[in-house]
N, C-alpha and C positions, 0 to 999 in steps of 0.2 A: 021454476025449473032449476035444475042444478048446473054450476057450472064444475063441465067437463074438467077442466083445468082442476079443480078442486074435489074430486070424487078420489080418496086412496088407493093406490095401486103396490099391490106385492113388489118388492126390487125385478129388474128384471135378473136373469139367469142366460151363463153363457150354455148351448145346446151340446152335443157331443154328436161328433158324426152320427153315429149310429140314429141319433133322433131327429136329424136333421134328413135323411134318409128316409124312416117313417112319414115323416109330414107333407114330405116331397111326394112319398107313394100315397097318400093320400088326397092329399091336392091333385094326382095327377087321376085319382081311378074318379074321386069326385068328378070336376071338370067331362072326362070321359063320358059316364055314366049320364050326364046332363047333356052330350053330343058336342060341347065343346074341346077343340085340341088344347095340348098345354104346349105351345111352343117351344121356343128354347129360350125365347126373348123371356118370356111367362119366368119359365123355372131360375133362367139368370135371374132373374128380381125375387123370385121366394128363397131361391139361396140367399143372396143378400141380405134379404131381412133378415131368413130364419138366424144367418150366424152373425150378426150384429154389425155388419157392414153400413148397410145404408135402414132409415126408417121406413115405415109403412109410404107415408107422404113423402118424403126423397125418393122411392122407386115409384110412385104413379109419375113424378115430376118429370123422372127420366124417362119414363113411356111417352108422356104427354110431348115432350122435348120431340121424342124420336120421330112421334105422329107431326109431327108441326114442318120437321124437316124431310122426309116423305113425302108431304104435300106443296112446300115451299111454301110456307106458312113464317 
């Protein structure tokens, strides 16, 4: 099997509001459509990503964080 780390990836690209907007409305009719909400917590973290703030795995981390202290974990 391939290691991930080693499979080419295009550079990435900074997004422009307007596409960032798109992706947002789609993730949100997605989710919707599936009967799940998109919170605010949700959309704060695809913002994030989408505009090069934090990574994929830096926002699960700070979900995971937030669930941990929620429960007093």
């Amino acid at each position: 099997m391939t290691n991930p780390d080693e499979i080419p990836r295009k550079p990435t690209r900074i997004l422009t509001t307007g596409e960032i907007e798109r992706e947002i409305a789609g993730i949100r009719a997605g989710l919707e459509m599936g009967g799940v909400p998109f919170t605010a917590e949700a959309e704060t973290a695809a913002r994030s990503v989408l505009s090069g703030n934090l990574t994929g795995d830096e926002a699960i981390e700070v979900a995971h964080a937030a669930i941990r202290r929620r429960h007093g974990l």
